[in-house]
C-alpha positions as CSV (number, residue, x, y, z in Angstrom):
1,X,101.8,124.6,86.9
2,X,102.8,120.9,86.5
3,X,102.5,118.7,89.0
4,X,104.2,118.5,92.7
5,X,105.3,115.1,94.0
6,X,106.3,113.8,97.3
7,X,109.2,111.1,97.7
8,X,109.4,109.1,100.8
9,X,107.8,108.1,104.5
10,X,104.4,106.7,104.8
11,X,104.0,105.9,108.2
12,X,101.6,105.8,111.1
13,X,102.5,107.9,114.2
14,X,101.5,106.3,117.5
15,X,100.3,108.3,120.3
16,X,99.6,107.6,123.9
17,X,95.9,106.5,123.3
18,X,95.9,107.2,119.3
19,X,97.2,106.4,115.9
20,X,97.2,108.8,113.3
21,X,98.6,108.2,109.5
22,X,101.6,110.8,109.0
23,X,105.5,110.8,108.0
24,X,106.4,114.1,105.8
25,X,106.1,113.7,102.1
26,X,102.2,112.5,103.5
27,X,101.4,114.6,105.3
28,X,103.4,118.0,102.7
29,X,101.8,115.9,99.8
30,X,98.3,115.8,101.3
31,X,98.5,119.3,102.2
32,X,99.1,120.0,98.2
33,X,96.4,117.6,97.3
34,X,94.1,119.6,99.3
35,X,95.0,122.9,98.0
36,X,95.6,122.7,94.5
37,X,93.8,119.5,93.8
38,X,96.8,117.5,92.9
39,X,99.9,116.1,93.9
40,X,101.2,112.4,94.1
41,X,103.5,110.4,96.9
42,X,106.1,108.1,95.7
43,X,106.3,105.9,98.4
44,X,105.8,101.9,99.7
45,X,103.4,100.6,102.4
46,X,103.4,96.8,103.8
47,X,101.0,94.2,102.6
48,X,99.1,94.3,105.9
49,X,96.8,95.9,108.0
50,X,98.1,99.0,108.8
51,X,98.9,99.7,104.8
52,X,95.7,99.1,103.2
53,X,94.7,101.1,105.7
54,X,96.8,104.0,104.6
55,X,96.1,103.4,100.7
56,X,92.5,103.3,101.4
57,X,92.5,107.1,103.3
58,X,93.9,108.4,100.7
59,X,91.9,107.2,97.8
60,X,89.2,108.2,100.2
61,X,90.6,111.7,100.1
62,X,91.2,111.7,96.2
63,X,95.1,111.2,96.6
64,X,96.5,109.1,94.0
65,X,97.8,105.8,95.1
66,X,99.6,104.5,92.0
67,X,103.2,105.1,93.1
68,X,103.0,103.7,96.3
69,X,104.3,100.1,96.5
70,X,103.5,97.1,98.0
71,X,106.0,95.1,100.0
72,X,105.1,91.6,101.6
73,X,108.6,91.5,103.6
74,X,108.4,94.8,105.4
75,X,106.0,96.5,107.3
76,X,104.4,99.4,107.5
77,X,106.3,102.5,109.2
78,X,105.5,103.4,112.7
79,X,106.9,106.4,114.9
80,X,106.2,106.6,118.6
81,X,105.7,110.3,119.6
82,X,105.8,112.0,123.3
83,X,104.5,115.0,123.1
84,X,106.0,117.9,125.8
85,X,104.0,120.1,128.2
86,X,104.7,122.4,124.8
87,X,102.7,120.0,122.5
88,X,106.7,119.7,120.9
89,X,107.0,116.2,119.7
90,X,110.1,113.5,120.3
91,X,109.9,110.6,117.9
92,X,111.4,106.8,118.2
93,X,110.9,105.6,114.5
94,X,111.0,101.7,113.6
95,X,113.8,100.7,111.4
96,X,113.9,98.5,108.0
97,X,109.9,99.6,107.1
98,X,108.7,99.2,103.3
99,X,109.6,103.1,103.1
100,X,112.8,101.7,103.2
101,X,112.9,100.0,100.3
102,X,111.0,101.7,97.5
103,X,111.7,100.5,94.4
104,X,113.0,102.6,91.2
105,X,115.5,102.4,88.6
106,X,116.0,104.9,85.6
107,X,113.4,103.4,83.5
108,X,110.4,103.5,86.1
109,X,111.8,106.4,87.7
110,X,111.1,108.5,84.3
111,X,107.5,107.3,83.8
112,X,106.8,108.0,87.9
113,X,108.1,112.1,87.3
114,X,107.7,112.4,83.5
115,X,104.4,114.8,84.6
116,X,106.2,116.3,87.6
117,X,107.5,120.4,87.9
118,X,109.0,120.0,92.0
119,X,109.8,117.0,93.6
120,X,109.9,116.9,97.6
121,X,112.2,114.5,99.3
122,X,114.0,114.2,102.9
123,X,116.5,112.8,104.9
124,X,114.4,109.7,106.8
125,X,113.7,108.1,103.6
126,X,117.8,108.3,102.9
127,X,118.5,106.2,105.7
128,X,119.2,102.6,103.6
129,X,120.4,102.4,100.6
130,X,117.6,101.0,98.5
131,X,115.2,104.1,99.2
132,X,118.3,106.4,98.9
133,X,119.6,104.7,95.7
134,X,115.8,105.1,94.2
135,X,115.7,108.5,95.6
136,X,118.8,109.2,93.1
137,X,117.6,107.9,90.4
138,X,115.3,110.9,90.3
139,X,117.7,113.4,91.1
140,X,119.5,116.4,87.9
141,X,116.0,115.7,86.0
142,X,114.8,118.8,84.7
143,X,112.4,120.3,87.7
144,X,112.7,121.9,90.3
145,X,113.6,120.0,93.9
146,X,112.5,121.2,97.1
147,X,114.2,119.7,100.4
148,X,113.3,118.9,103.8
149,X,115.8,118.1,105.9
150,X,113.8,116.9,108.7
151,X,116.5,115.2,110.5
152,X,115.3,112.4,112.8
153,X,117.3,110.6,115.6
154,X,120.4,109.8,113.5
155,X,118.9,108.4,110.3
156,X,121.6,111.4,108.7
157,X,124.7,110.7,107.4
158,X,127.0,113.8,106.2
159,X,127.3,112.5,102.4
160,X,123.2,112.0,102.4
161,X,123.4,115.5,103.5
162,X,125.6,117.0,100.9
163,X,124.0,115.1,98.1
164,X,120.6,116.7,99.0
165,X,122.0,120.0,99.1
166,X,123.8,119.8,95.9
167,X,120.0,119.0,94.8
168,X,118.3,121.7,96.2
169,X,116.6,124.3,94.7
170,X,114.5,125.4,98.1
171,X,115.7,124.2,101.4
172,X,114.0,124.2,104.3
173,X,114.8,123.2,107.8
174,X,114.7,124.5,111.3
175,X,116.9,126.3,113.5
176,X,118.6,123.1,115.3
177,X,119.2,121.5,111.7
178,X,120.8,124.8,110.5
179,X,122.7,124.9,113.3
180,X,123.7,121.1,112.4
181,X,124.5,121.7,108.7
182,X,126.6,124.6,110.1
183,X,128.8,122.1,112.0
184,X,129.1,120.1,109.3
185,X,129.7,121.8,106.3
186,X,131.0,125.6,107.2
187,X,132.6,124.9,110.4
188,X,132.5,128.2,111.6
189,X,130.6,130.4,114.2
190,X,126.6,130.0,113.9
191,X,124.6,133.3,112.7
192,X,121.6,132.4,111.2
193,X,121.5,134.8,108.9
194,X,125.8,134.2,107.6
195,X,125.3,130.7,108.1
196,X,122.1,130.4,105.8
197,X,123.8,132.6,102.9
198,X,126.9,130.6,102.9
199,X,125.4,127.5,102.4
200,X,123.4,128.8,99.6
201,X,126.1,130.3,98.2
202,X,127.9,127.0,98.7
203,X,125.2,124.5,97.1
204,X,123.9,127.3,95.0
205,X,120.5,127.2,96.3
206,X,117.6,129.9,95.3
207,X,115.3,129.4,98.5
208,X,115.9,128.8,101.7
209,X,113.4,128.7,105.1
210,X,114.4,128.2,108.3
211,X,111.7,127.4,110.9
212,X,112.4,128.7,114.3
213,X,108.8,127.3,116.2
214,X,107.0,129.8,118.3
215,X,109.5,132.3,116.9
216,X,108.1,132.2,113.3
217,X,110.5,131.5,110.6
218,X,113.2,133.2,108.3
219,X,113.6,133.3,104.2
220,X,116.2,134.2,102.3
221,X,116.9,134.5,98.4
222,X,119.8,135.9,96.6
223,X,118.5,139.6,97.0
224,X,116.0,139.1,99.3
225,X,115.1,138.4,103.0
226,X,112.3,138.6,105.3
227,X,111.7,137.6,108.5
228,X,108.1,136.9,109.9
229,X,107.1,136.2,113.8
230,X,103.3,135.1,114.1
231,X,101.0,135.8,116.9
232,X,100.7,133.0,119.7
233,X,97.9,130.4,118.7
234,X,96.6,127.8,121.0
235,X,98.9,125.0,120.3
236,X,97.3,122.0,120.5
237,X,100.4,119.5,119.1
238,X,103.0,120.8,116.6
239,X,103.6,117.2,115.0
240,X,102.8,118.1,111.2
241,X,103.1,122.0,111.1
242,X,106.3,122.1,109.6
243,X,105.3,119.7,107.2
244,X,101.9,122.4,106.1
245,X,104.8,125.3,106.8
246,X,106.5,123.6,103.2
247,X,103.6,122.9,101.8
248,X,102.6,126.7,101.0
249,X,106.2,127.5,100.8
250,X,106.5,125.0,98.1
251,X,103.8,126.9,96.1
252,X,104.8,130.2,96.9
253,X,107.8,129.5,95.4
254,X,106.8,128.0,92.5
255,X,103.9,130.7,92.0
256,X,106.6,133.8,92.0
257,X,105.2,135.1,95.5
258,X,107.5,137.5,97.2
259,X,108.9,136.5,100.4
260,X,106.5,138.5,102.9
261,X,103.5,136.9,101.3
262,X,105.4,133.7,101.8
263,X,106.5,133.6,105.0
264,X,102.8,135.4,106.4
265,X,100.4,132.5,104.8
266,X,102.9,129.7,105.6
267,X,103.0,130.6,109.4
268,X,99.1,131.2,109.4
269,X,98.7,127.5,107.9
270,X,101.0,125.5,110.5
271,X,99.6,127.4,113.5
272,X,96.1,126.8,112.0
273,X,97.5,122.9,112.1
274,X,98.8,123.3,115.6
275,X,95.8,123.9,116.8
276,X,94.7,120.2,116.2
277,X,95.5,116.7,117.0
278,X,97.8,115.6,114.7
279,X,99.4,116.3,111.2
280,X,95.9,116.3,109.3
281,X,93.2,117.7,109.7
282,X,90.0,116.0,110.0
283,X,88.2,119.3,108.3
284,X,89.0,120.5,105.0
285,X,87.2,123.6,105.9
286,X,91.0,124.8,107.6
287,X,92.1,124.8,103.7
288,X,89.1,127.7,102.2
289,X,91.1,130.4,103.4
290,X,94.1,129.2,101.7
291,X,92.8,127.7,98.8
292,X,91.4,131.0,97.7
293,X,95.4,131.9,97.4
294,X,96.3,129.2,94.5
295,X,92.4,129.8,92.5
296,X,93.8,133.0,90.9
């Protein structure tokens, strides 16, 4: 299988009295990294504290760093989370970051994905025009594109919207953003089941997850649907489980699994990362179980 990359947010998410490293192509990508012992992030960091911090963890945790810019103008990204009596997190993310201006045109843009199979990418990352206009550059190649929409504040606009669908070969979002998309695009009465075939039908999508917290999640392909509602797990802080939730989706998909197998092991992985602080875990002993899965 050929490589997965990640396109988009590095950024640190603050905390009351912490600061962990985070933003969702990190934290998907490290996930992958973990588990199949590759994956790359195509990203930008500032020329300051906080990003040499970043670059530094990951070449600590064997995560290729040679996509990720550089920028001396802009800083590193930073999201504020509050956390509910739930552990559910609400997030005030800084504007104009380095994210926000990665770099790519056509002729960098082939070299960064010429040894790429699936290529994850966002919404946040969309939000100005340089990022999105790199983003682009990397869109109708050859491979397979896996979206999520991870809407955030109102960093969304309906065109970056539709242009991400019309990329999509697996979507995945949760319930809210379905509901969203539904407003949007089909302007009709929300089911999830109706609402998530039309809009497969409509962007021609093969894959397509929605994530309904506590609730488990729902998949759907053309002839195929199952839906999966875990068992109750001590949640500790949900910030990142939607991120793992894609990252075995992702390689279900691209490993042929069926849907049940799917849906299971993804909602095993996030609730394994709820039940920690943060997106990341500070063990790589949560992966064995998982790892075994992709080692066949």
């Amino acid at each position: 299988m050929k490589r997965i990359a990640a396109f988009g947010e590095i950024l640190f998410d603050i905390y009351t009295n912490s600061m962990n490293l985070g933003g969702a192509p990190l934290n998907f990508i490290y996930h992958i990294n973990k588990l199949t012992g590759d994956g790359k992030i195509i990203s930008r960091v500032g020329d300051d504290l906080l990003g040499r911090e970043a670059l530094d963890f990951l070449a600590s945790k064997g995560i290729t760093t040679d996509a990720i810019q550089s920028d001396r103008e802009h800083k590193t990204g930073k999201a504020v989370i509050s956390l509910n009596e739930k552990g559910v997190p609400a997030f005030k993310i800084e504007q104009n970051c380095a994210y926000d201006f990665i770099d790519i045109n056509e002729n960098t843009g082939f070299t960064l994905i010429k040894d790429t199979g699936c290529l994850y990418f966002g919404t946040l990352a969309q939000r100005n025009e340089v990022s999105r206009r790199s983003l682009r550059s990397l869109f109708n190649k050859p491979i397979k594109y896996f979206c999520d929409v991870n809407i955030r504040q109102n960093y969304y606009t309906k065109e970056i919207l539709s242009e991400s669908l019309n990329q999509s070969d697996v979507l995945k979002l949760n319930i809210d953003e379905l509901k969203l998309l539904n407003d949007l695009f089909i302007n009709g009465q929300f089911e999830i089941n109706d609402t998530s075939k039309k809009l497969m039908d409509m962007y021609n999508i093969e894959m397509l997850a929605v994530t309904k917290g506590i609730d488990g999640s729902a998949l759907f392909m053309r002839d195929d649907f199952n839906e999966y509602r875990p068992t109750q797990s001590n949640v500790v802080d949900t910030v990142g489980a939607g991120d793992a939730f894609a990252s075995i989706l992702c390689l279900g998909y691209l490993h042929n699994w069926g849907l049940i197998k799917i849906n299971e092991l993804a909602n095993e992985f996030a609730g394994q990362i709820c039940m920690i602080d943060g997106a990341l875990p500070k063990d790589d002993n949560i992966y064995t179980r998982f790892k075994q899965e992709f080692q066949n």
